[in-house]
N, C-alpha and C positions, 0 to 999 in steps of 0.2 A: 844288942848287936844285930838281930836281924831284922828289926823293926831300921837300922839307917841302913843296910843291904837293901831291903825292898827299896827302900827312897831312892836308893841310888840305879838301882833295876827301872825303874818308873822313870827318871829321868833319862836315861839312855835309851827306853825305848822310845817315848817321845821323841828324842831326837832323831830314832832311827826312822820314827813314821814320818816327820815334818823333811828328812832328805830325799826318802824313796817319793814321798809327796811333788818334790820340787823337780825329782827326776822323772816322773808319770808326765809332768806338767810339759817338760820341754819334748819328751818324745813325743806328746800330743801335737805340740809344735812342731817340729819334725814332718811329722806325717802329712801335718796338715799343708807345711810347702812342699812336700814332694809328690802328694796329688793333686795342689794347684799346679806344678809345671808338670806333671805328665797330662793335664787336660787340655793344656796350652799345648805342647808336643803335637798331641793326639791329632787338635784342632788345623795346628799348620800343616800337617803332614796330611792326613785326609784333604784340606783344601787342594794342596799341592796335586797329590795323585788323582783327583776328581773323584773321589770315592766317595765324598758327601759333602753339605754345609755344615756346619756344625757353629749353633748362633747361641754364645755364651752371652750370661746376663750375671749381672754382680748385683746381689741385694744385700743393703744394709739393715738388719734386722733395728726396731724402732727407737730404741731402747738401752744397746747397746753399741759397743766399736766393733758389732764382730761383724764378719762379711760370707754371704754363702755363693759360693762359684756352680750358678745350674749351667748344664750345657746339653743342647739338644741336638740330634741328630737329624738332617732333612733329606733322604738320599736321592742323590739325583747323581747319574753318568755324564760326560762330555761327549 
């Protein structure tokens, strides 16, 4: 009896590691749009108010689909 208890423990955590898994994954995603638009924000809104350039460049890592948003600050006044 306690030898199909564990079995049954073992599977349910597995499942519980493969959901929290799946929900790690989207908050990553998450995050990762919500600091490409506030760098984008950042960028119009600085241009707008003349507080700087701000010259963002998208690199496609070589290898993969993934994409890294650098952006750089050049401060210059109007």
């Amino acid at each position: 009896m306690g030898a199909v208890l564990s079995c049954f423990q073992t599977i349910f955590a597995a499942i519980g590691n493969c959901l929290m898994t799946i929900v790690h994954g989207i908050g990553a995603v998450l995050t990762a749009i919500v600091n490409g638009v506030v760098t984008v924000l950042d960028a119009i809104i600085s241009f707008v108010t003349c507080d700087g350039v701000i010259i963002i460049i998208i690199m496609q890592h070589p290898h993969e689909r993934r994409y890294n948003l650098i952006s750089f600050l050049i401060p210059i006044r109007c």
